[in-house]
mmCIF file of the protein (N, C-alpha, C, O) and its ligand, coordinates in Angstrom:
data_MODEL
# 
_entry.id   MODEL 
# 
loop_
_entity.id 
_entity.type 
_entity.pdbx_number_of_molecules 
1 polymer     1 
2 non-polymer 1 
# 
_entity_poly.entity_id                      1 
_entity_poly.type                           'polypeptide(L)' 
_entity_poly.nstd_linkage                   no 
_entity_poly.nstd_monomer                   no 
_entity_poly.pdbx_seq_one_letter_code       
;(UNK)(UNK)(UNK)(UNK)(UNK)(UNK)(UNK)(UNK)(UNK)(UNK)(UNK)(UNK)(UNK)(UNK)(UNK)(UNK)
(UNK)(UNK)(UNK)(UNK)(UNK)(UNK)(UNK)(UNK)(UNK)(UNK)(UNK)(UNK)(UNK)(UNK)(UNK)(UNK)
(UNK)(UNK)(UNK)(UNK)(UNK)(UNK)(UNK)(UNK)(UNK)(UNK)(UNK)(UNK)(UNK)(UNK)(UNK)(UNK)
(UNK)(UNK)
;
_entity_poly.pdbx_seq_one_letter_code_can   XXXXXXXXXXXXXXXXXXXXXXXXXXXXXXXXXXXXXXXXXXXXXXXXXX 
_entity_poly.pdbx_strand_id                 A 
# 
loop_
_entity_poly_seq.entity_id 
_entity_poly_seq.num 
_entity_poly_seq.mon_id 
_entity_poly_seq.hetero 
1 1  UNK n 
1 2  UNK n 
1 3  UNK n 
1 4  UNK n 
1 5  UNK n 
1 6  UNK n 
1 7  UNK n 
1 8  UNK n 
1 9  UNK n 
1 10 UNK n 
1 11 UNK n 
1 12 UNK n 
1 13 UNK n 
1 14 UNK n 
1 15 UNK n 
1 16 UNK n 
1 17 UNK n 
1 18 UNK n 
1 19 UNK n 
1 20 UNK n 
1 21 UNK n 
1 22 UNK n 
1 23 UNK n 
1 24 UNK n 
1 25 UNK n 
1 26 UNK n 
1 27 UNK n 
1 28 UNK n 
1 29 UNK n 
1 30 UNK n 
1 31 UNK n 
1 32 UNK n 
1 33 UNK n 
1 34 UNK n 
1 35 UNK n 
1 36 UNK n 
1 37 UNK n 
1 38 UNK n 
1 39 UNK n 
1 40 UNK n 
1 41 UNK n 
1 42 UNK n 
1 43 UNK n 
1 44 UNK n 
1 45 UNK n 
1 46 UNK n 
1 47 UNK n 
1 48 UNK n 
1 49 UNK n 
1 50 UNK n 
# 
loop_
_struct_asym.id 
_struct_asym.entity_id 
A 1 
B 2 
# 
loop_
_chem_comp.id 
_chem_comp.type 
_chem_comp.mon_nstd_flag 
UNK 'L-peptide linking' . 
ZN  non-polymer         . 
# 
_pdbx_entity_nonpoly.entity_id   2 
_pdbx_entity_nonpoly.name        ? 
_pdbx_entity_nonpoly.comp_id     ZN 
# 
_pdbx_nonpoly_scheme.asym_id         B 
_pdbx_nonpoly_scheme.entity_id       2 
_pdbx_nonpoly_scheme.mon_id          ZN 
_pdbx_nonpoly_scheme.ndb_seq_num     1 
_pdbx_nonpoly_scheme.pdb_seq_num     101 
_pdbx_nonpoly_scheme.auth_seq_num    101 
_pdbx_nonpoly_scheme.pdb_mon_id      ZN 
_pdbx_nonpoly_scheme.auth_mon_id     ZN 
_pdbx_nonpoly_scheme.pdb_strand_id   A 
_pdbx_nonpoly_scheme.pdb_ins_code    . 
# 
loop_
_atom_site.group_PDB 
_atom_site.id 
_atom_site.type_symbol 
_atom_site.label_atom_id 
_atom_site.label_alt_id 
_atom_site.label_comp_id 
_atom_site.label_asym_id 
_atom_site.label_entity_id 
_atom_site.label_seq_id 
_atom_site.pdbx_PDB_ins_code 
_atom_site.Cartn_x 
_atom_site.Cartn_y 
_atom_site.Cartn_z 
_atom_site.occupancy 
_atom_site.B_iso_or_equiv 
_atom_site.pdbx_formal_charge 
_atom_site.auth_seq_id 
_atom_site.auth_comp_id 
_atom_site.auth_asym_id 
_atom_site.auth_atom_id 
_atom_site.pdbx_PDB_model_num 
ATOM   1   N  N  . UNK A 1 1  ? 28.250  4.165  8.871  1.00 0.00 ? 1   UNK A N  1 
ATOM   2   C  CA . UNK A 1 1  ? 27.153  3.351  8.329  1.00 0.00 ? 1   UNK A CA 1 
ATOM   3   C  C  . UNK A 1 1  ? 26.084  4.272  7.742  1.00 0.00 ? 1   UNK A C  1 
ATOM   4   O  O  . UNK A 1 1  ? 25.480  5.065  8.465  1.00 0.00 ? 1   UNK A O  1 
ATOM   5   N  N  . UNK A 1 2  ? 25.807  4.148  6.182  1.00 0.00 ? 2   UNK A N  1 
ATOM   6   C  CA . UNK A 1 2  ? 24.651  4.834  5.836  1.00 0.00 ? 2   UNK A CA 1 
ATOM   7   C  C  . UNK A 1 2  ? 23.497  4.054  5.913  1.00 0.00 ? 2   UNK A C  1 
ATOM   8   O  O  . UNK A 1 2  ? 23.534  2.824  5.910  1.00 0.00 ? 2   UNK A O  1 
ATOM   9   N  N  . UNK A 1 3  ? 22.187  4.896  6.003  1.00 0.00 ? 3   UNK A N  1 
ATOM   10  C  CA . UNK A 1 3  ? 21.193  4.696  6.000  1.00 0.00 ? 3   UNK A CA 1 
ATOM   11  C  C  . UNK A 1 3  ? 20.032  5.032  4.722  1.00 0.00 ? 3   UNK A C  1 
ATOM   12  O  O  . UNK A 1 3  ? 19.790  6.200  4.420  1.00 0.00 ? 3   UNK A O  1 
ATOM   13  N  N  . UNK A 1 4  ? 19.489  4.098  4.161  1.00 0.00 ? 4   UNK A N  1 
ATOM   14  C  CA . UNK A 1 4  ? 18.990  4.062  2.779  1.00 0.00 ? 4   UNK A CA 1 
ATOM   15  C  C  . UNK A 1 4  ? 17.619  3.742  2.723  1.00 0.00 ? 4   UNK A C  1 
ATOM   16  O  O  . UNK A 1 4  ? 17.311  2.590  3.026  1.00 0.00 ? 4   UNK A O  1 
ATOM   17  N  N  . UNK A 1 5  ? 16.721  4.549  2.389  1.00 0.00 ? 5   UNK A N  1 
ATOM   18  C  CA . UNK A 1 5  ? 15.170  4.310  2.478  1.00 0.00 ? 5   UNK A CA 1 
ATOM   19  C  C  . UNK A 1 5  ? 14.669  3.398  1.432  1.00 0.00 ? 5   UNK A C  1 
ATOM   20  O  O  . UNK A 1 5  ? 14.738  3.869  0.297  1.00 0.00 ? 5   UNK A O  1 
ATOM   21  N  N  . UNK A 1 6  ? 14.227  2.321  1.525  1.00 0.00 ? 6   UNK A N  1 
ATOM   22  C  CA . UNK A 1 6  ? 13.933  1.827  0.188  1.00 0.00 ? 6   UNK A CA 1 
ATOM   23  C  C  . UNK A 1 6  ? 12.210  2.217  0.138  1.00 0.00 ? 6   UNK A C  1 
ATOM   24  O  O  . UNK A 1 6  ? 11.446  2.212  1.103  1.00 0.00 ? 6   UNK A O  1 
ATOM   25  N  N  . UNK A 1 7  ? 11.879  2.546  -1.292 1.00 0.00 ? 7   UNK A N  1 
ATOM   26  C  CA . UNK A 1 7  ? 10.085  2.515  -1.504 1.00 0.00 ? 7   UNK A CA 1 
ATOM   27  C  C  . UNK A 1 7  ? 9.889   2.015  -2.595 1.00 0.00 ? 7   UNK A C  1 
ATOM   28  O  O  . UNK A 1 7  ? 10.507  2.286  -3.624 1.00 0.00 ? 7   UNK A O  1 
ATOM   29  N  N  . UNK A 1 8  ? 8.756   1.012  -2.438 1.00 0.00 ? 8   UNK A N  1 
ATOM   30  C  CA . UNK A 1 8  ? 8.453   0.191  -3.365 1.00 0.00 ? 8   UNK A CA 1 
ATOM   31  C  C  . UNK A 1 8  ? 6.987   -0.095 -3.570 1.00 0.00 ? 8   UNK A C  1 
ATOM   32  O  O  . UNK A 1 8  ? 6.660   -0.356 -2.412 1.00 0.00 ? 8   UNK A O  1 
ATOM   33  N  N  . UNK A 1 9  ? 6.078   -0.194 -4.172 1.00 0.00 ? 9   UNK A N  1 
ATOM   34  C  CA . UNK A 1 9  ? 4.821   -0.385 -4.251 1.00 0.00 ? 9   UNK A CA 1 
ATOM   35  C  C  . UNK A 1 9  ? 4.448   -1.500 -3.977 1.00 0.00 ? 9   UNK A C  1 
ATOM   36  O  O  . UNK A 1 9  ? 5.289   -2.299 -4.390 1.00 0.00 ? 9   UNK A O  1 
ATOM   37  N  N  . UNK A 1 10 ? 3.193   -2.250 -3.240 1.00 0.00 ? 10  UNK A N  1 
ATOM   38  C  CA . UNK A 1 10 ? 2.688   -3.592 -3.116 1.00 0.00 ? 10  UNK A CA 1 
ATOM   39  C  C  . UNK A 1 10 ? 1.631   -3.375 -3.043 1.00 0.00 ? 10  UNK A C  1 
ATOM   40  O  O  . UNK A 1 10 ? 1.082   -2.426 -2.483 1.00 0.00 ? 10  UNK A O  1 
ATOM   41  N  N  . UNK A 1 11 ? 1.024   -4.557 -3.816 1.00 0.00 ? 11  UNK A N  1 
ATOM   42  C  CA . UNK A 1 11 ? -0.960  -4.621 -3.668 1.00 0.00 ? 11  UNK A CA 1 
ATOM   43  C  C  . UNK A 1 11 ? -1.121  -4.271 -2.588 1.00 0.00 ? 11  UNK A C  1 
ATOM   44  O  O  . UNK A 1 11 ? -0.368  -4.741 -1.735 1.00 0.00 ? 11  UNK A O  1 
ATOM   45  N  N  . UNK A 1 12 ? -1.888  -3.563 -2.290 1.00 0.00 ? 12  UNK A N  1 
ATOM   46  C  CA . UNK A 1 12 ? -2.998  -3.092 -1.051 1.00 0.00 ? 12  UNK A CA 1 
ATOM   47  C  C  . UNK A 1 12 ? -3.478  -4.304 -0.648 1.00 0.00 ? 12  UNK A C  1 
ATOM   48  O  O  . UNK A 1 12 ? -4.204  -4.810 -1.503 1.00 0.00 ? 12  UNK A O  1 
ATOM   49  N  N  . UNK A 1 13 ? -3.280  -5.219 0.743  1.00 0.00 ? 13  UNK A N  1 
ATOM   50  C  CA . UNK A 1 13 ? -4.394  -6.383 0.848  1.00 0.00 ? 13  UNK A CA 1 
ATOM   51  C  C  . UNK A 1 13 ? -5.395  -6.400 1.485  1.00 0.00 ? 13  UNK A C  1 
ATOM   52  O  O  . UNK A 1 13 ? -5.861  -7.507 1.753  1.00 0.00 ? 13  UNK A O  1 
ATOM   53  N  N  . UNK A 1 14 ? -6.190  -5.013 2.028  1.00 0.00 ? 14  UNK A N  1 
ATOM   54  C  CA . UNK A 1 14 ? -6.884  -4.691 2.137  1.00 0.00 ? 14  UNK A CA 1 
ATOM   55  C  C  . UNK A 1 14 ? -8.359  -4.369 1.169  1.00 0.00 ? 14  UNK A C  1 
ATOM   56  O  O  . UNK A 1 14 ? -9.555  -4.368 1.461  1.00 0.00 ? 14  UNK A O  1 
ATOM   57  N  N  . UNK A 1 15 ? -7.669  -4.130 0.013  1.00 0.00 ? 15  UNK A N  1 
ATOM   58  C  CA . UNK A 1 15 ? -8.627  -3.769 -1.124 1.00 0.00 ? 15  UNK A CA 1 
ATOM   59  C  C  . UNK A 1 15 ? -8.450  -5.012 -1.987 1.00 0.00 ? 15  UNK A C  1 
ATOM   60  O  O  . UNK A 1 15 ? -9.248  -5.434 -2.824 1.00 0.00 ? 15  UNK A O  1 
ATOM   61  N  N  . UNK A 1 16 ? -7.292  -5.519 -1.650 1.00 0.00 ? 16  UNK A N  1 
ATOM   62  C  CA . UNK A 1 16 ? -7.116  -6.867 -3.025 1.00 0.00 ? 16  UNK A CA 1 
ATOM   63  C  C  . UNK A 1 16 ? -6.748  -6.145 -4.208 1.00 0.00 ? 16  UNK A C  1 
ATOM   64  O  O  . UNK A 1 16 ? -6.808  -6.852 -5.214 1.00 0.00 ? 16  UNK A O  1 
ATOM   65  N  N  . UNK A 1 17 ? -6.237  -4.473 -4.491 1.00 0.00 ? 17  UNK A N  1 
ATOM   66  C  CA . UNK A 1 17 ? -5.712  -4.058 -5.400 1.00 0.00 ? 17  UNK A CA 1 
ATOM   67  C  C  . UNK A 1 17 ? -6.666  -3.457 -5.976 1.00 0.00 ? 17  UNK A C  1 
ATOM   68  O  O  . UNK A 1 17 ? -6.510  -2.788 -6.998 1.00 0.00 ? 17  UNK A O  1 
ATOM   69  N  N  . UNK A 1 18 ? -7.898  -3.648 -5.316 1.00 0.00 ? 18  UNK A N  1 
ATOM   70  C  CA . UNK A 1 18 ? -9.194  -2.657 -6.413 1.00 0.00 ? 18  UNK A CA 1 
ATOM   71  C  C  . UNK A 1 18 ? -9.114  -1.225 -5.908 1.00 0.00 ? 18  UNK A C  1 
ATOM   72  O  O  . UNK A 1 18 ? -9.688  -0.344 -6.548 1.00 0.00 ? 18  UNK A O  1 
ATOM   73  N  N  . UNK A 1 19 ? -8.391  -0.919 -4.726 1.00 0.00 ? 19  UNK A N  1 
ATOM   74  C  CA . UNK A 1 19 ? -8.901  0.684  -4.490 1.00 0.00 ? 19  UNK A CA 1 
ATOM   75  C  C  . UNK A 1 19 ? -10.338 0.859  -3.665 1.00 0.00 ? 19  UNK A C  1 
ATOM   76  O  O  . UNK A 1 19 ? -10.678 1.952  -3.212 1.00 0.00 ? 19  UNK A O  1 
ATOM   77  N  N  . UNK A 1 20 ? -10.864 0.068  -3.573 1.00 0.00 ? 20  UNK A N  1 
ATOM   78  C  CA . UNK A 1 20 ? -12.171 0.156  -3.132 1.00 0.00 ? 20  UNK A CA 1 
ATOM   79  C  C  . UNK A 1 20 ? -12.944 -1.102 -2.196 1.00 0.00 ? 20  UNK A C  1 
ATOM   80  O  O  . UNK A 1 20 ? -12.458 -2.188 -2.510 1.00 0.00 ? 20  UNK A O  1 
ATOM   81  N  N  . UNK A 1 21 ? -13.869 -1.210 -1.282 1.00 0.00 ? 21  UNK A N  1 
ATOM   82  C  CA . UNK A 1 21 ? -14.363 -2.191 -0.849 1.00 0.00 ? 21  UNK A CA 1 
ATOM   83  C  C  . UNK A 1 21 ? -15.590 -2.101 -1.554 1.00 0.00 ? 21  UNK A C  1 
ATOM   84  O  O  . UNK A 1 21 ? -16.199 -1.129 -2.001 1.00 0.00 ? 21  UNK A O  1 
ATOM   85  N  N  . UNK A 1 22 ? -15.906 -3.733 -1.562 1.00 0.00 ? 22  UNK A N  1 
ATOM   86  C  CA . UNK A 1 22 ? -17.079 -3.611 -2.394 1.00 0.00 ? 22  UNK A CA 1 
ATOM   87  C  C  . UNK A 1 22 ? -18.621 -4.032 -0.852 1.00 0.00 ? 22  UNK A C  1 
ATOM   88  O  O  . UNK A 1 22 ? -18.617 -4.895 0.025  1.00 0.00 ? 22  UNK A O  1 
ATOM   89  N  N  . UNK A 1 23 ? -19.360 -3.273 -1.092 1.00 0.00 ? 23  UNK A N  1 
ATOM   90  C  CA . UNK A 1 23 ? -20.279 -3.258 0.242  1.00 0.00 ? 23  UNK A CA 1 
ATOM   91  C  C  . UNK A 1 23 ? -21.449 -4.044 0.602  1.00 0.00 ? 23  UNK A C  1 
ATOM   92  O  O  . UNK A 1 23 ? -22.313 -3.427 -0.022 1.00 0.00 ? 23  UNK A O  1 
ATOM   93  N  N  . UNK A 1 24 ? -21.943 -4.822 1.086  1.00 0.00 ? 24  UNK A N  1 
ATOM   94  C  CA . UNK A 1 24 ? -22.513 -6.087 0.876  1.00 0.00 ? 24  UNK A CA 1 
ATOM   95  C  C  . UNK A 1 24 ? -23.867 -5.506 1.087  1.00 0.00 ? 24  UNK A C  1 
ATOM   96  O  O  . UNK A 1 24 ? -24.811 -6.295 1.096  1.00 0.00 ? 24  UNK A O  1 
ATOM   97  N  N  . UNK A 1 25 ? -24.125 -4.059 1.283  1.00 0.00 ? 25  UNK A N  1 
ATOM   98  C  CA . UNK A 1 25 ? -25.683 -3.871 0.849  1.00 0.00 ? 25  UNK A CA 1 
ATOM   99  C  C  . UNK A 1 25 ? -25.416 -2.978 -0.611 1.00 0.00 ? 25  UNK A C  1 
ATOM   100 O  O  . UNK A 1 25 ? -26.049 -1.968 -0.919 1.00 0.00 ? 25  UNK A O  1 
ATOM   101 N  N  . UNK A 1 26 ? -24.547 -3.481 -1.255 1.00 0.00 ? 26  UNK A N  1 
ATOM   102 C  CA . UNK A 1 26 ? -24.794 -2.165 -2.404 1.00 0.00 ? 26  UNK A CA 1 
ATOM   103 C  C  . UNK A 1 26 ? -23.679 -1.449 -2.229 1.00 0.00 ? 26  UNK A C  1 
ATOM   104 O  O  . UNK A 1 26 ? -23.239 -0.947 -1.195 1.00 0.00 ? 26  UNK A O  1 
ATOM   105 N  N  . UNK A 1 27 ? -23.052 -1.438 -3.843 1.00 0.00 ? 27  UNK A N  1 
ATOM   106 C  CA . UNK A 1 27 ? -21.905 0.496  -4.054 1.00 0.00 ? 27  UNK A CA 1 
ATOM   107 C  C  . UNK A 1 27 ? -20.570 -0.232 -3.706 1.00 0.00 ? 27  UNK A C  1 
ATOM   108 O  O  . UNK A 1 27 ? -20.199 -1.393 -3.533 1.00 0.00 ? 27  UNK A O  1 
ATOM   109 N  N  . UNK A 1 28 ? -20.089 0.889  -3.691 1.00 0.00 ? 28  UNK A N  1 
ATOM   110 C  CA . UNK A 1 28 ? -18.219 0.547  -2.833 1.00 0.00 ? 28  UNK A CA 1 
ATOM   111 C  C  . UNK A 1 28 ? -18.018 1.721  -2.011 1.00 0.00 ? 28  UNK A C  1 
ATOM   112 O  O  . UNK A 1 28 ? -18.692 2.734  -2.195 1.00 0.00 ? 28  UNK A O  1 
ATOM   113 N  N  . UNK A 1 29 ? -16.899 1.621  -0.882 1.00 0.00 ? 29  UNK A N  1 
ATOM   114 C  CA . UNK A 1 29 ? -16.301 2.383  -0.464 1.00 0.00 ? 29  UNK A CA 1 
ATOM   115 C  C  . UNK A 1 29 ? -14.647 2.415  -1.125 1.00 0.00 ? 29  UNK A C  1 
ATOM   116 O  O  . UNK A 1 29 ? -14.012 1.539  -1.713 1.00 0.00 ? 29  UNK A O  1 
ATOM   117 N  N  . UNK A 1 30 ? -14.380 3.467  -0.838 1.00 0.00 ? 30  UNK A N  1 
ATOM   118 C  CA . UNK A 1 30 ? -12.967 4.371  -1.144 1.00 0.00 ? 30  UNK A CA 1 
ATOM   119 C  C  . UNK A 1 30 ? -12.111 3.700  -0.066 1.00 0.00 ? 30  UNK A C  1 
ATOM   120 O  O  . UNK A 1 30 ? -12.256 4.220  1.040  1.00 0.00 ? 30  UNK A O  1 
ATOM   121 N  N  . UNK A 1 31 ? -11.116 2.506  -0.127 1.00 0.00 ? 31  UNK A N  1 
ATOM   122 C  CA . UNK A 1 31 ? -10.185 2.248  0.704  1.00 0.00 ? 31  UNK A CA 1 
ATOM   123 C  C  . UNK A 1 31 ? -9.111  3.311  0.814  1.00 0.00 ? 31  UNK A C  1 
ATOM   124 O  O  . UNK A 1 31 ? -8.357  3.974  0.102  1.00 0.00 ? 31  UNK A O  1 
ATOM   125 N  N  . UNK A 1 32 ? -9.602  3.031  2.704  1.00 0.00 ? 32  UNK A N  1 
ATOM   126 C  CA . UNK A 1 32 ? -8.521  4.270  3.183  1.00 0.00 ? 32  UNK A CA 1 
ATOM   127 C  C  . UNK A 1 32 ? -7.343  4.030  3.165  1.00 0.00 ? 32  UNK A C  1 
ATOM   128 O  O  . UNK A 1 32 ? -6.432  4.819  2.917  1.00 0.00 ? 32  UNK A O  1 
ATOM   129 N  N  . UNK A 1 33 ? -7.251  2.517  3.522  1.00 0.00 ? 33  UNK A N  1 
ATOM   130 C  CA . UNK A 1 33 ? -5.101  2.226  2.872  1.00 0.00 ? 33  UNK A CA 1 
ATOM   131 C  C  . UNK A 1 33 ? -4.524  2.662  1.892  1.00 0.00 ? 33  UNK A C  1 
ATOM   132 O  O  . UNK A 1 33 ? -3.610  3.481  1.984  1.00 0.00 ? 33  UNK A O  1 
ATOM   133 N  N  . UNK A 1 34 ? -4.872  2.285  1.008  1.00 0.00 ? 34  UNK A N  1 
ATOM   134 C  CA . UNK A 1 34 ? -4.193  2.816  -0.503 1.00 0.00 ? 34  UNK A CA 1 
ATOM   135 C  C  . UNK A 1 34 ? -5.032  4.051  -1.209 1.00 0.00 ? 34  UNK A C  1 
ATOM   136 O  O  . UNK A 1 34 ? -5.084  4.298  -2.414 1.00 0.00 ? 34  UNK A O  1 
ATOM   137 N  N  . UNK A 1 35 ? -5.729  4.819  -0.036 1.00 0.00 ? 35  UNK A N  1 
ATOM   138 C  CA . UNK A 1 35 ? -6.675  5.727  -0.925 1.00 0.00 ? 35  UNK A CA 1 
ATOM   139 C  C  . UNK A 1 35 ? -7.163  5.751  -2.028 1.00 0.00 ? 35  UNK A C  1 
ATOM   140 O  O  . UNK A 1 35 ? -7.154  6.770  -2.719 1.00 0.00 ? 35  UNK A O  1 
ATOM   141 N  N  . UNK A 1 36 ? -7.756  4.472  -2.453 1.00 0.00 ? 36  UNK A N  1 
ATOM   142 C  CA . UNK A 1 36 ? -8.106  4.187  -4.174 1.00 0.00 ? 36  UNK A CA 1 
ATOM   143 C  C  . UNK A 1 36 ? -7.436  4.189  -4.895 1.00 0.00 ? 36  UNK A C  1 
ATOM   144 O  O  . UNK A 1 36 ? -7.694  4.492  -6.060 1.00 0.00 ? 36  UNK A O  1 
ATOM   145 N  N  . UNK A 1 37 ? -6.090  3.780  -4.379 1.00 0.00 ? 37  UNK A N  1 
ATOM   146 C  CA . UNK A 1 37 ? -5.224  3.463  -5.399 1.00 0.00 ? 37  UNK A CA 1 
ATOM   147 C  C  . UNK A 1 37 ? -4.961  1.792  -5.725 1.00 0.00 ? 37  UNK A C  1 
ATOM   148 O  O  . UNK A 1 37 ? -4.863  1.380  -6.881 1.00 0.00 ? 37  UNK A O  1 
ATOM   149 N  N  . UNK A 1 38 ? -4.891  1.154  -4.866 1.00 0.00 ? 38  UNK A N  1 
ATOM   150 C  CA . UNK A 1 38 ? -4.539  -0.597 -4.476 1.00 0.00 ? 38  UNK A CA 1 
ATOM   151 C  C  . UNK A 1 38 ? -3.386  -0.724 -4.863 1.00 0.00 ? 38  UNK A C  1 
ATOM   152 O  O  . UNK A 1 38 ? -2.865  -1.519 -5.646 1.00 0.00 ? 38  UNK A O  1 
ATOM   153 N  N  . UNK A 1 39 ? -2.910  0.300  -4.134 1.00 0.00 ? 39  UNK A N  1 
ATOM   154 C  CA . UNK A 1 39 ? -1.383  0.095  -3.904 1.00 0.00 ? 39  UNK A CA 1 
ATOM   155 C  C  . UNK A 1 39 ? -0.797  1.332  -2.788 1.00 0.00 ? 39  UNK A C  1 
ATOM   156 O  O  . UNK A 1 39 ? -0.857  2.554  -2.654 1.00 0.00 ? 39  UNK A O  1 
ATOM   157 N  N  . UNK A 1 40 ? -0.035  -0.201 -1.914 1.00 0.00 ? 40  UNK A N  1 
ATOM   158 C  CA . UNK A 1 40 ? 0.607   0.457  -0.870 1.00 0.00 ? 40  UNK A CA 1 
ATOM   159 C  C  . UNK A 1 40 ? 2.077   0.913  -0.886 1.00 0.00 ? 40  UNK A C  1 
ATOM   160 O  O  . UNK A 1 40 ? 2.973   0.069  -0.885 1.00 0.00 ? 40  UNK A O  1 
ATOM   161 N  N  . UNK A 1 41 ? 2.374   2.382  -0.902 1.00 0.00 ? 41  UNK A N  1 
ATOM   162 C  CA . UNK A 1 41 ? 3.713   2.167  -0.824 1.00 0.00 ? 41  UNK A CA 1 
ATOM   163 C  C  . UNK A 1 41 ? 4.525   1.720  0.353  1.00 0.00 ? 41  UNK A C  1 
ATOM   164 O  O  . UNK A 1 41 ? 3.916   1.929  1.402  1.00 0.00 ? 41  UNK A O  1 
ATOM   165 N  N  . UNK A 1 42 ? 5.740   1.154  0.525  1.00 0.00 ? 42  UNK A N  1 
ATOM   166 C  CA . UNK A 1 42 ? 5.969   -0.017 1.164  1.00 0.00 ? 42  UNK A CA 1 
ATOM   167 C  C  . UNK A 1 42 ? 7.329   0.381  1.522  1.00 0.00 ? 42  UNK A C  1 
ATOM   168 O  O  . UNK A 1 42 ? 8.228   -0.029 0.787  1.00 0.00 ? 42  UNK A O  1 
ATOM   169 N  N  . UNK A 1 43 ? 7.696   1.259  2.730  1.00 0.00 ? 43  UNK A N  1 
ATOM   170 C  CA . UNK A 1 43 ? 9.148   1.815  2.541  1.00 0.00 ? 43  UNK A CA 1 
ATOM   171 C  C  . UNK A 1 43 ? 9.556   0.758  3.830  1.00 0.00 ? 43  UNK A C  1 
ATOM   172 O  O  . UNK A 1 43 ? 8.877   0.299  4.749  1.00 0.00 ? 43  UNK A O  1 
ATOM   173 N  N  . UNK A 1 44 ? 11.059  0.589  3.431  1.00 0.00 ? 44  UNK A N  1 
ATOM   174 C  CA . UNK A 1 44 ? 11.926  0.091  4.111  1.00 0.00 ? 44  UNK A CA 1 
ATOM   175 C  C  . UNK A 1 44 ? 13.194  0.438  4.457  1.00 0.00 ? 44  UNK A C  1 
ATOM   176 O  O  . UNK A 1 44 ? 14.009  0.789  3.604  1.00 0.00 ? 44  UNK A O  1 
ATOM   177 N  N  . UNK A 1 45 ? 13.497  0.366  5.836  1.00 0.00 ? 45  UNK A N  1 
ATOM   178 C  CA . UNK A 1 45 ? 14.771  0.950  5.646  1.00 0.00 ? 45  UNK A CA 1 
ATOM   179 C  C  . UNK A 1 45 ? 16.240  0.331  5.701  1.00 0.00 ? 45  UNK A C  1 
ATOM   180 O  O  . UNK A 1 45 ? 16.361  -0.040 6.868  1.00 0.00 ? 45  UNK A O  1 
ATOM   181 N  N  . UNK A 1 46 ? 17.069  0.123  5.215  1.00 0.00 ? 46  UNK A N  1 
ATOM   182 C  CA . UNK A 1 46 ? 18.195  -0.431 4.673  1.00 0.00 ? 46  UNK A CA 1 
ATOM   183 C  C  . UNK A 1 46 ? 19.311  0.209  4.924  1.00 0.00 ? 46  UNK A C  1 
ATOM   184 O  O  . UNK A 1 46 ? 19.700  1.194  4.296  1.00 0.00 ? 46  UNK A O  1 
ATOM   185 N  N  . UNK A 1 47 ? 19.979  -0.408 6.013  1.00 0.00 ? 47  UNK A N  1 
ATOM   186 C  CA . UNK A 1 47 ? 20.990  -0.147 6.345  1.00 0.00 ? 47  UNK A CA 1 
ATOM   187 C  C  . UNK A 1 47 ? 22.567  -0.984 5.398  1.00 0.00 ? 47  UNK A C  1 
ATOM   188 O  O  . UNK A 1 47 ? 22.706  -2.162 5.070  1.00 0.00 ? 47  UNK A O  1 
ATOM   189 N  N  . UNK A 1 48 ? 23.244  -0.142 5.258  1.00 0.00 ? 48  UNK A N  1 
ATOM   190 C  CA . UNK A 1 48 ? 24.335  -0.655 4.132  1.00 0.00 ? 48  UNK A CA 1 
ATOM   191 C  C  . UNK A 1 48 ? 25.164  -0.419 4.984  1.00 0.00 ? 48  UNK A C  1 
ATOM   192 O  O  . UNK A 1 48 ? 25.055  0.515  5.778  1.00 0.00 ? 48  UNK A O  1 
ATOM   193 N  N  . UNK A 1 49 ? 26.462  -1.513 4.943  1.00 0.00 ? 49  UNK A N  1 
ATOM   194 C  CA . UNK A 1 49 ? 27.646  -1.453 6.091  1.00 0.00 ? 49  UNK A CA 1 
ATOM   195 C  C  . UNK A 1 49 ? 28.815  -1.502 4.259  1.00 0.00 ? 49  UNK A C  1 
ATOM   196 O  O  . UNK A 1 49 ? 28.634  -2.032 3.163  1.00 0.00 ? 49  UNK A O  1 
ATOM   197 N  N  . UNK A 1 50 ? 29.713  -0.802 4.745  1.00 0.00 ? 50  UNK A N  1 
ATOM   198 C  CA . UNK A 1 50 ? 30.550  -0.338 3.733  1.00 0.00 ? 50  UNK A CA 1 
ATOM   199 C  C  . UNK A 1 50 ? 31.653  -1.298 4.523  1.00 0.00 ? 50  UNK A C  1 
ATOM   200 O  O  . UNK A 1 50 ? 32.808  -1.382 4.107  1.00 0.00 ? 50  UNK A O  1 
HETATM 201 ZN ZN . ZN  B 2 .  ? -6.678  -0.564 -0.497 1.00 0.00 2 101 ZN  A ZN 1 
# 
């Protein structure tokens, strides 16, 4: 049986895809999930039976 990593990108739903929180006194912060990116990579692993 092999073993197969899948990676795939998904919105960050933490940031809502902006990369950033927006701060309710003012500015944004730098979301630490997707490190300002608003996007999570999203690995899975996938097992394949031959
Ligand atoms: Zn984020």
């Amino acid at each position: 049986m092999k073993k197969g990593q899948l990676v795939f990108k998904v919105r960050c739903p933490y940031c809502n895809g902006n990369g950033y929180f927006q701060l309710l006194l003012g500015g944004s912060e730098t979301c630490d999930y997707c490190r300002g990116e608003g996007q999570l990579k999203h690995k899975e692993e996938k097992s394949t039976v031959s």
